[in-house]
C-alpha positions in Angstrom: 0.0 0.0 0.0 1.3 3.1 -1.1 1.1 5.9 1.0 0.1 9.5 0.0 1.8 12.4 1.4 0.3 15.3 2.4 1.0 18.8 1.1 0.6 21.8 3.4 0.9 24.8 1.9 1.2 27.7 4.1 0.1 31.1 2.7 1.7 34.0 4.7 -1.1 36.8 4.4 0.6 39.7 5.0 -1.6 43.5 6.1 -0.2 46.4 4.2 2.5 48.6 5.9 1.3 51.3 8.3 1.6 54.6 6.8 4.6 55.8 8.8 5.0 60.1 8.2 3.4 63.3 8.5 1.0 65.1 6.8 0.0 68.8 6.6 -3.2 69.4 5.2 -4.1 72.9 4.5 -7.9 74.0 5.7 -10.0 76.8 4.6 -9.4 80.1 5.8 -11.9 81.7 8.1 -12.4 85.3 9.9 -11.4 86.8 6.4 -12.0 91.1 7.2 -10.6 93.4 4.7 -7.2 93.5 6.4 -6.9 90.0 8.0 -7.4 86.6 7.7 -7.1 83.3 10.1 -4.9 80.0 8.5 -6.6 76.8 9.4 -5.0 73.9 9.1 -4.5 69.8 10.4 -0.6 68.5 11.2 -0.3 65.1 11.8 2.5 62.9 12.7 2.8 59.4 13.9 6.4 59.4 14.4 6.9 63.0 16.4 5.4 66.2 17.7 5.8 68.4 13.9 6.4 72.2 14.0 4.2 73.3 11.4 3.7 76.7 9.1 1.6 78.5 6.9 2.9 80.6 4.2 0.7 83.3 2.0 0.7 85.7 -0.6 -1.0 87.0 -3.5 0.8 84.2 -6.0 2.0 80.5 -5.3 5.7 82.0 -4.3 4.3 83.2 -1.9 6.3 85.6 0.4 5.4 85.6 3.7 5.5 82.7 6.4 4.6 82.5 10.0 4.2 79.6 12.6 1.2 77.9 13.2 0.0 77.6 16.6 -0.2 75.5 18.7 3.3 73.6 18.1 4.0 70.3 18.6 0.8 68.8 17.6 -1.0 66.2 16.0 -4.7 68.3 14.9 -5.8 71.4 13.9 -3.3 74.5 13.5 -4.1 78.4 12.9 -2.2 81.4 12.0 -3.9 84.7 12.5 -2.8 87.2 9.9 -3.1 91.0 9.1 -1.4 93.7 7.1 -3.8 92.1 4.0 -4.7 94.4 0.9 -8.9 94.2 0.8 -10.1 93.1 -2.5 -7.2 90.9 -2.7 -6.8 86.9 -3.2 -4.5 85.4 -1.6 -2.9 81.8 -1.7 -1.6 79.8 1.3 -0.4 76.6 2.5 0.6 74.5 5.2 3.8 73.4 5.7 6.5 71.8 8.1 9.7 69.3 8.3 9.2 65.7 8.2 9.4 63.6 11.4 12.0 61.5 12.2 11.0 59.1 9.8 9.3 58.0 7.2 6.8 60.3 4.6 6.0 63.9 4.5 2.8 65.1 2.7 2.9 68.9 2.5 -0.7 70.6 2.4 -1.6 72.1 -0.7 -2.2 76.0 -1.9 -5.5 77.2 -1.1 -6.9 80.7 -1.4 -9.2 83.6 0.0 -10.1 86.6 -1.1 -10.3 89.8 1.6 -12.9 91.7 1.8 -13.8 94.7 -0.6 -12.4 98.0 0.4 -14.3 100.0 2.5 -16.1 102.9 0.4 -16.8 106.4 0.8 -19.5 108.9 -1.0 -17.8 111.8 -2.2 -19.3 114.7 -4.3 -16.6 115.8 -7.4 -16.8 118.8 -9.6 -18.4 117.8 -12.7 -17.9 121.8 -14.6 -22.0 122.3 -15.4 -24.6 119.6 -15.8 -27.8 121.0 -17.3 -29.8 117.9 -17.0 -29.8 114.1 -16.5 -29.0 113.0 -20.0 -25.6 115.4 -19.5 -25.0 113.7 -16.1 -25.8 110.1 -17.7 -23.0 111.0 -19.8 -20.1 113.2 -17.6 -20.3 111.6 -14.1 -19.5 108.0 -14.7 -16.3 109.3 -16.4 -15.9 111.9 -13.3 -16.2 109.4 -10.7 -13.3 107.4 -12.8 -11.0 109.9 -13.0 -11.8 109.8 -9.2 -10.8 106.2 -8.7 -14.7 105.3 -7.6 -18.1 104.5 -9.1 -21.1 106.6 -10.3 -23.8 106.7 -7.4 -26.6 108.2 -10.0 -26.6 111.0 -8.1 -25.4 114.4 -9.2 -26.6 118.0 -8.0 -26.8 121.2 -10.6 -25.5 124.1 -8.4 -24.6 127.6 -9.8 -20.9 126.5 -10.3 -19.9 123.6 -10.7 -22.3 120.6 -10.7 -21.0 117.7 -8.5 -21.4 114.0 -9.4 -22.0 111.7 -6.4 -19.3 108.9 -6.2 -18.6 106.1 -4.2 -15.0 106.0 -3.8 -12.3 103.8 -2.1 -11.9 104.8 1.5 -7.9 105.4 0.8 -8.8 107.0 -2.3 -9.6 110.3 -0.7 
């Protein structure tokens, strides 16, 4: 009698690698004024306490960087910014050195836009507007020259006639 043999096959099932790193991830911006602005973002490390940053500025070279607080943390991060032009867009990241080992995933550019700039309504010399057809005409170009917008309002006085404009607070 012939004997059979017996095959074992042993199947090693291995689990994939933990991710071993840090990752940045750069967050929407929030309490956007016309002059300042708050960085959000997450660090995350599983290897090390990170010291993360933002950077910002009105292109992807950005120009400026700061520090996000708090330091030496795995969650979210802010920045609180000022100094911004209104009516501007701005890009920003998150950013920091890699742990002590493993991958580092940078966050990527976002943007915001401050708020408009505050405005003011001025009156400007228009020389003499007879009636509303003339001012349809003269003020939008007066309140251009001005560096603001035609309100639709202008005013025939003796000498000149004024156009109402709404003007850029630091335009006057």
């Amino acid at each position: 009698m012939r004997k059979s043999s017996l095959a074992f096959v042993f199947f090693a099932v291995l689990a994939p690698a933990a991710w071993a790193g840090t990752a940045y991830t750069t967050q929407p911006a929030s309490a956007i004024t016309g002059s300042s602005a708050q960085l959000n973002g997450n660090a995350a490390s599983t290897n090390t306490p990170v010291t993360p940053s933002f950077a910002w500025g009105t292109t992807t070279n950005y120009g400026y960087n700061g520090v996000a607080t708090p330091q030496k943390t795995n969650g979210p991060v802010s920045l609180q910014i000022a100094n911004l032009s209104c009516g501007t867009t701005y890009h920003f990241r998150l950013y920091g050195a890699p742990g002590k080992s493993g991958t580092t995933v940078q966050g990527q550019d976002m943007t915001f836009t401050t708020a408009s700039c505050p405005q003011n309504y001025v009156d400007v010399d228009a020389g003499l507007i007879y009636d509303n057809a003339a001012a349809q005409t003269i003020c939008p170009n007066v309140c251009a020259s001005a560096g603001g917008t035609w309100s639709a309002n202008w005013t025939n006085i003796v000498s000149p006639s004024v156009c109402g404009c709404w003007v850029p607070a630091n335009a006057n």
